[in-house]
Structures are given as structure tokens and as C-alpha cells.
VMD Tcl script that draws the C-alpha trace (Angstrom):
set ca {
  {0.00 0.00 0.00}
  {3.24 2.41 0.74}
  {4.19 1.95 -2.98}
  {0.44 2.72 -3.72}
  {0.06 6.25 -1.97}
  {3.79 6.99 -2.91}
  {2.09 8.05 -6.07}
  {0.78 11.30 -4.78}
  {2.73 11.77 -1.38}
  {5.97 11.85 -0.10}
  {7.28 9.02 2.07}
  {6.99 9.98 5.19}
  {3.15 10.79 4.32}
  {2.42 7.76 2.96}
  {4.26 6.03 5.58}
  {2.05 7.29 8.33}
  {-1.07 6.85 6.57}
  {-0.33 3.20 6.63}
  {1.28 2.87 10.03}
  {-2.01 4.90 11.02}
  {-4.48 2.08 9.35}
  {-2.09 -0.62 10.23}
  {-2.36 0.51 14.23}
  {-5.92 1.22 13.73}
  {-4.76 4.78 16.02}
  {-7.86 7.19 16.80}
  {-5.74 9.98 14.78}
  {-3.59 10.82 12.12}
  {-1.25 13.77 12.66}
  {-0.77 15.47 9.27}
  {-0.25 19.10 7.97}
  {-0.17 18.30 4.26}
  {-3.15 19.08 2.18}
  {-2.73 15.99 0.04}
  {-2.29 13.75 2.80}
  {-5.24 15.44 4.49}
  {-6.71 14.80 1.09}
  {-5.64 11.11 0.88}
  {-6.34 10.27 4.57}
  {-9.60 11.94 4.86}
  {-10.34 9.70 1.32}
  {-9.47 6.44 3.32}
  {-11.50 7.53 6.28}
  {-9.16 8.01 8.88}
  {-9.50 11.07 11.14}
  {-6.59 13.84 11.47}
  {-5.38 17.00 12.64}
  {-2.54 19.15 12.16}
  {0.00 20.58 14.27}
  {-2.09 24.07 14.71}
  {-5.18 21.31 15.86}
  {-2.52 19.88 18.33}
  {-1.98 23.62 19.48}
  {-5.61 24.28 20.07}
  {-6.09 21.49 22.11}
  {-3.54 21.72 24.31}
  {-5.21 25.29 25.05}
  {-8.59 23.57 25.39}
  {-6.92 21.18 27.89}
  {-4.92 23.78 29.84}
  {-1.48 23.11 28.89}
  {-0.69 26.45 26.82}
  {-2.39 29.46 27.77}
  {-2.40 30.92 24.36}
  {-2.09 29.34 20.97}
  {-0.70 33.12 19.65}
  {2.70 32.63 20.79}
  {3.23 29.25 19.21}
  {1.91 30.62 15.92}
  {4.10 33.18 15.60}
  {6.98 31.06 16.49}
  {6.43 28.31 14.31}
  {5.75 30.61 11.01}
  {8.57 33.33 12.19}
  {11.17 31.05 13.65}
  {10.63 27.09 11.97}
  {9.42 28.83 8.75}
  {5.70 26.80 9.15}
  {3.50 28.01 6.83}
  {0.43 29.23 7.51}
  {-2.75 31.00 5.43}
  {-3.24 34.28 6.83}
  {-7.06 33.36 6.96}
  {-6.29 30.08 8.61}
  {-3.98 32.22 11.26}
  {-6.47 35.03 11.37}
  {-9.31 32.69 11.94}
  {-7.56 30.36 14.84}
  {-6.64 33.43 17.09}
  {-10.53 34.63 16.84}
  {-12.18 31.52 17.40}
  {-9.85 31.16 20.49}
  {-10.27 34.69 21.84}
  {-6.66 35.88 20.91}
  {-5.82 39.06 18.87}
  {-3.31 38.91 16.43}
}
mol new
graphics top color blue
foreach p $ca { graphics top sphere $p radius 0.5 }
foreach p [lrange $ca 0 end-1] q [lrange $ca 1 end] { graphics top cylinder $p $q radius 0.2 }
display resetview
């Protein structure tokens, strides 16, 4: 199946989409639209690393999601839509 979803993702993609299905895990932790695209295709459930984020807030272990943003897009180069940014910080109650 690796060799199978190597046709439209990178390894590492494919390789957790099929370690994911393999270990019949609750969650898939992806970024990548095409692997959203694939996984979300094969019926698995995901999140990204900005989900992970929000989460943790909703659980109590950040305080703010705002700070972690900003890091990961100015320091680790993550990229992130400015609607998709925009819209995380209001639906959590944080300005930008």
C-alpha cells in the first residue's frame, strides 16, 4: 500500500497513513493538504500541528495558541494562510 500512496505523497506521508491504518490509532497527525486529502479519502480522522496547538489550550497546557503561531511561522518557517492564522486566534479569543 506504501508503494500505492507513494504516487501522490511523499514518504513519510504515505508512511504514516499506513502505520495509522495498520495501528488502527484514533488519529492521524498530518499538515499536508494531500495527505489530508488522501487520509480523509481512506476515512481516517486527522489533525494538524495548529489542531494539536488548540487542544492543548482547550486542555490547559498552553495558555495561548498566539505565541506558538508566531513562532512556528517566524522562527521554523511553518507556513500558515493568513485566513487560517487570522481565523484560529478569533475563534480562540486571541488578537493577532
Amino acid at each position: 500500500m506504501v508503494h500505492a500512496l507513494r504516487q501522490e505523497l511523499d514518504a513519510g506521508e504515505a508512511e504514516a497513513i499506513v502505520l495509522t491504518m495498520e495501528m488502527q490509532a484514533e488519529l492521524l497527525l498530518m499538515d499536508e493538504r494531500v495527505g489530508r486529502e488522501v487520509a480523509r479519502h481512506l476515512g481516517l480522522r486527522y489533525t494538524g500541528l495548529i489542531g494539536v496547538l488548540v487542544e492543548a489550550k482547550h486542555k490547559g497546557v498552553l495558555s495561548a495558541v498566539k505565541l506558538h503561531l508566531d513562532a512556528l511561522r517566524d522562527i521554523a518557517g511553518f507556513r500558515i494562510r493568513d485566513t487560517l492564522y487570522e481565523r484560529v486566534l478569533q475563534d480562540e479569543g486571541e488578537e493577532s
